[in-house]
C-alpha angles and dihedrals in degrees: 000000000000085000095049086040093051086044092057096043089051083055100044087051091054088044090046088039092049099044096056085047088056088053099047093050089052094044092046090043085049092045092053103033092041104073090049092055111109109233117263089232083079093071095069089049096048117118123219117238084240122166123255115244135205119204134184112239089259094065096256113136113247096173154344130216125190135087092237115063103219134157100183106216131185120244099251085060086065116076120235103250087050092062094041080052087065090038098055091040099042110016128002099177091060107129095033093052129084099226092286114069098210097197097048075052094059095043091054088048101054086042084058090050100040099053100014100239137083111266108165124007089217087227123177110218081252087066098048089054078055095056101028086061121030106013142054124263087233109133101238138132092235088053085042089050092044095047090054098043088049095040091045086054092044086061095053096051103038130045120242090261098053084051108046086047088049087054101046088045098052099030114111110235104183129265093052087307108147109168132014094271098054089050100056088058104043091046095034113014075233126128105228098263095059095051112116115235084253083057109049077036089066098040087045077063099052099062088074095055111350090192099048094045098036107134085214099055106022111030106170094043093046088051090048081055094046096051097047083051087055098048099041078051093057087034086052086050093251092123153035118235097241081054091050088046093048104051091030088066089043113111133243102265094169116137136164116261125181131203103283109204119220099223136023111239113133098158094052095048100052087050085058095050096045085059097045097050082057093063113037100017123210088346086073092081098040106044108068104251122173115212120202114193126197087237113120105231092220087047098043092052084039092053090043078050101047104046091041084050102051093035085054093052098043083054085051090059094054099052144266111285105207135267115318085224145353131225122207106256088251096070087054091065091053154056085264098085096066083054100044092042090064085057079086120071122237109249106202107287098355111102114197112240130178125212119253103176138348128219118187094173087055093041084230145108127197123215144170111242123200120254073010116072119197117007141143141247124223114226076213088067096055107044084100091061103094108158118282107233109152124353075264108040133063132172118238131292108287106242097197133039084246087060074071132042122344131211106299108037123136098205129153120264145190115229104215136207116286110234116229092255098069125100125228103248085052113109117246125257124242139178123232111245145162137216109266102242085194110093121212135172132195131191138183133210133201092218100206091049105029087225124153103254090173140338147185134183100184152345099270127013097202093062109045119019085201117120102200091182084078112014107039111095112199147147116289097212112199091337093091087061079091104067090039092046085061095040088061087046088051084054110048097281117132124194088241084067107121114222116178110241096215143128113296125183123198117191098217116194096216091052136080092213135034120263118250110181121207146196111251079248090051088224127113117218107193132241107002138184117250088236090052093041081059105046088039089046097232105188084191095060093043091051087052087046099054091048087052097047088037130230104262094044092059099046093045088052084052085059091050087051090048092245106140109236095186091116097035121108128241094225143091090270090070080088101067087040104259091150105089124239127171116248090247080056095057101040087059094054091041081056086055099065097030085065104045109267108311130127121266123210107192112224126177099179121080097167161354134203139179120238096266088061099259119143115239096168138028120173113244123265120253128246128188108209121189085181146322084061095155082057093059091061088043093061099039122100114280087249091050104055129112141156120232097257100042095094109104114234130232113215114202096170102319105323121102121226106189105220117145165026125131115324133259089037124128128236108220108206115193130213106269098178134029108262097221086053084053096040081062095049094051090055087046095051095041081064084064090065090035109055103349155071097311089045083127075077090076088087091079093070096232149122092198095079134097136164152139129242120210142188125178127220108307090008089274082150140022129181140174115198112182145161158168120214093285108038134041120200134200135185139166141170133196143107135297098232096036113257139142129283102196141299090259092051113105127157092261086060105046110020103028097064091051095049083048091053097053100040090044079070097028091055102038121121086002119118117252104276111210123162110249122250113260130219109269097045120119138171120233119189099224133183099250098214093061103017093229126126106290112243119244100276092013116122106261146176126210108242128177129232142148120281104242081049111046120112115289112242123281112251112227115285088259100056128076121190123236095299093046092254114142088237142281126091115308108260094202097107098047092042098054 
């Protein structure tokens, strides 16, 4: 009895010893560990690695920039069962534990003894917030002790619900899914909430090994993980059986879905990320931020459209070049062809194809498309393709499908839409196309704002990263009439001004031969009104013009007007605009006079916003001032106020887009021309659509609209700007390194459908938007061959002036002034 009494005590003593042991080393372990543990109070701080996003004003997703795809989400957002899915296949125990689950401990720890090596962790998903967020993922005691003493003090600090909704935001779940969220869209297309119990049953499986379970790459082992998911959820009481049968039988419907973006506006979305990278740095593509642009969603796509459409079929009328590549006829006989073909990129909407087989007694090809498979190839969508020999000359309209492509080429095509009576197992039809090797560009303005509606620097993105719409410098052509026409207004000129449209010749020192200047018709018409010389386009009358008005007066009136005259030429061929401005730069000053004469500031950026919603930025508000405009910032609220030059500028190449300063300020913009100087270039310039060169914009069905077509020397560029009261338009075509387009490419053929496409969407459902008449304006009647005031019962026309320059009345019949002239200004100096 002693003995077995002794023995007990001895036991006792070891249990007691090591015991006390036990409790040394894990004070020691806490004593040294704890001070090096971060405070729990940083998890709510932390900030999720979450993509940034750029959104149209209108809510619709342009882009998205970040290596980790997130979409941080509440708890109350996660159904129930979806959170019962990770706890039965994660922690059970979650909401009975304290943090540390002592019995998974202890199963880790005998699987450690028993093979040697460490098996499970044996980690709560307390723990895992704890690791996922302050510590490695090295497998080391010291990382083990760390992971229990934090999650141990997270438990203590935030209740069961915070942390289960820190850990299904930060967890990895395979493919660039961080987060739950993020998951249910990558796997499913589906928000949370729409996922099926089969589903959350399969994402519950990836946090484990993301790799080895992935749906995507391991099937069968991600459906094994699925279905013991399932059962230890019916086992745990989550669900019913029926329910287990049911989504157990249920088959694996994961797919990888990217972020599909909602518009197509490349170009827009990597100007916002250049800027905010410039503000926020690297962080720009970590923290979260919503971006919200003044670009319309349904403009913006219309605009992409519009200028990919019109550069595709200006490349159509000069000629098919060729196959992009050829494949030996034994690839064709083979599998060999679906792998060659993705040798060549996608371009947009161009899908490369090659050529299996040609039938020209069929009028058909049949090719392999890529991302296709089997289709066929219409004779009827490739009678456009003559031979492309010079950018003037084609060869004759092909006759047969074999005129065209052979057995072998690798060429671009359009899928096109099936049509209902096609069967499933038919292949589907495609037209033949090319890349465009023309570039364009087209960009809107809100005038009174001076915000992006759309724009577009080019026909594909992926293939070339440069925006033309801002960084592209060119000639304007005739489009820049428009600003010396209104130069000549601003200084006494009327458009009944007659200017004679004949041969002028100018010696000029630099050059070897003198400089004769022509119309784009090489014809001369006489004397010409200064409103007809506009809307015909006359290049005499302007020159003449320009010598009247003088050279430095008009480029120091373009500096009045903001339009930077750095590259434009001192000389008498600034007024066929010859000087180079970008189309972004044009589009501004065009703004200008569609809304009357105030300045316009481009700005693409609304707002932005931080993950958690708040607004760290809004655009200023506009302001339109006709004068006291300091007074206007005086009296505004002390949150509101803002000098003229405060706003921060966004460079993309060399051209300013006025974005920011701090939000809720105002943009004052200041009269820069006198309106009724602009009212009469808005009447001059609808007389562009009406009778002149953009009478293709009579399409659109209304009397709001005025513009100005251009094209430079040997058609290198064309343009159409154009605008009612509220929007201003511009587009323009050519090519990167100048060339020639072709000696039957004017502005009004290239540009100007374009420009038409987009503003038949822009303007729909919206009023009639004219500018209204000033004071000071007044209608004359005139006699249109000389531009004096038309006699009672003499052939006139109605013309408009200002007041203080309008003709001076006519003296009776009988009557002749001083010089014997029956009265009016003497035309001498303008006829000759």
């Amino acid at each position: 009895m002693s003995h077995l009494l002794r023995t007990s005590r001895l036991f006792a003593w070891l249990i007691l010893t090591g015991l006390s042991s036990a409790v040394i080393v894990t004070s020691g372990f806490y004593l040294y560990l704890r001070p090096g543990l971060p405070p729990v109070e940083q998890l709510l701080e932390i900030k999720l690695q979450t993509p940034m996003r750029v959104y149209s004003k209108d809510s619709k997703l342009i882009a998205e920039f970040g290596e980790k795809r997130r979409a941080p989400i509440t708890i109350e957002q996660i159904p129930t069962i979806q959170l019962q899915a990770f706890m039965a296949a994660e922690d059970s125990r979650f909401y009975e534990h304290l943090g540390v689950d002592i019995k998974g401990l202890a199963r880790a720890a005998i699987e450690l003894v028993s093979t040697g090596s460490i098996q499970s962790g044996g980690s709560t998903i307390t723990m895992q917030v704890a690791k996922n967020y302050f510590l490695s993922r090295d497998r080391t005691f010291i990382r083990k002790f760390n992971e229990i003493l934090l999650a141990l003090q997270i438990e203590r600090e935030l209740d069961k619900n915070r942390i289960l909704e820190l850990y299904l935001n930060k967890i990895y779940l395979g493919n660039r899914a961080y987060g739950i969220a993020a998951a249910a869209q990558v796997y499913y297309n589906k928000t949370v909430a729409e996922l099926s119990l089969a589903q959350m049953a399969m994402l519950a499986g990836l946090p484990k090994a993301p790799s080895a379970f992935n749906p995507l790459a391991n099937p069968e082992r991600a459906q094994i993980r699925r279905d013991w998911i399932l059962g230890r959820m019916r086992d745990l009481g989550y669900i019913t059986d029926d329910a287990y049968d049911l989504a157990s039988s249920a088959p694996l419907t994961a797919s990888y879905n990217a972020t599909k973006t909602e518009v197509d506006a490349d170009f827009v979305a990597e100007m916002a990320r250049s800027e905010m990278v410039r503000r926020f740095g690297e962080e720009a593509y970590t923290d979260g931020y919503t971006v919200t642009l003044t670009v319309d969603g349904l403009k913006q796509q219309t605009a992409t459209d519009a200028l990919r459409n019109g550069l595709e079929a200006y490349d159509r009328r000069h000629g098919f070049r060729g196959p992009i590549g050829q494949l030996e006829p034994d690839a064709l006989t083979n599998n060999e062809v679906s792998d060659l073909v993705r040798n060549y990129p996608r371009v947009e909407s161009l899908i490369p194809a090659v050529v299996t087989s040609v039938n020209d007694d069929k009028l058909l090809a049949e090719v392999y498309a890529r991302d296709i498979g089997e289709a066929t190839m219409a004779f009827e969508t490739m009678t456009w393709a003559r031979r492309h020999k010079t950018v003037d000359l084609t060869g004759p309209e092909p006759e047969k499908p074999s005129e065209v492509v052979s057995a072998g080429d690798v060429i671009y095509v359009h899928a096109l839409e099936a049509s209902d009576d096609n069967t499933t197992d038919s292949p589907r039809a495609v037209s033949l196309a090319q890349v465009p090797r023309a570039e364009g560009a087209l960009i809107s303005l809100d005038t009174d704002t001076g915000a992006v509606e759309a724009l577009a620097g080019g026909y594909s993105f992926g293939q070339s990263k440069y925006n033309r719409a801002i960084q592209a410098k060119r000639q304007p052509g005739s489009t820049f009439k428009p600003f010396l026409y209104l130069t000549a207004l601003e200084n006494g000129i009327t458009p009944a001004t007659i200017y004679n449209d004949a041969p002028i010749v100018f010696d000029d020192s630099e050059l070897e031969t003198a400089w004769r200047p022509q119309n784009s018709s090489g014809q001369f018409y006489g004397p010409t009104r200064l409103r007809e010389a506009l809307y015909r386009s006359r290049n005499i009358v302007s020159i003449r013009l320009l010598r009247d008005v003088g050279i430095q007066t008009t480029l120091d009136y373009l500096k009045q007007l903001k339009i930077p005259v750095d590259n434009m030429p001192d000389n008498l061929s600034l007024s066929l605009g010859s000087g180079q401005l970008t189309p972004m730069e044009l589009a501004r000053g065009l703004a200008v006079i569609a809304n009357g004469g105030y300045d316009v500031q481009p700005y693409l950026i609304d707002r932005i916003q931080d993950v958690k919603g708040k607004t760290l930025y809004q655009a200023p508000k506009t302001v339109l001032c006709e004068e006291d405009c300091d007074q206007i910032l005086t009296n505004a609220p002390d949150g509101d106020k803002q000098t003229e030059n405060a706003s921060s500028i966004i460079t993309t190449g060399e051209t300013p887009v006025a974005s920011s300063g701090s939000s809720n300020q105002t943009r004052v913009m200041r009269r820069l021309a006198d309106e009724r100087s602009v009212y009469i270039l808005h009447s001059m310039m609808r007389d562009v659509i009406r009778l002149g060169t953009g009478r293709r914009a009579r399409a659109l069905g209304r009397d709001d609209i005025a513009g100005k077509t251009g094209t430079t020397n040997e058609q290198k560029d064309t343009w159409f700007a154009g605008f009612n009261h509220k929007i201003a338009t511009t587009a323009w075509v050519g090519f990167d390194q100048p060339e020639p387009l072709g000696r039957r490419e004017f502005g009004a053929s290239t540009a100007l459908p374009i420009w038409i496409d987009y503003m038949k969407v822009a303007l729909n459902g919206t009023p009639p938007a004219m500018m209204q008449r000033p004071n000071g304006i007044v209608n004359i009647r005139i006699n249109p061959e000389t531009g004096k005031r038309a006699r009672p019962g003499e052939d006139g026309v109605f013309e408009v002036f200002k007041e203080e320059d309008a003709p001076a009345p006519l003296p009776p019949e009988n009557e002749s002034d001083d010089n014997g002239n029956s009265g009016g200004d003497d035309l001498s100096r303008q006829i000759f």
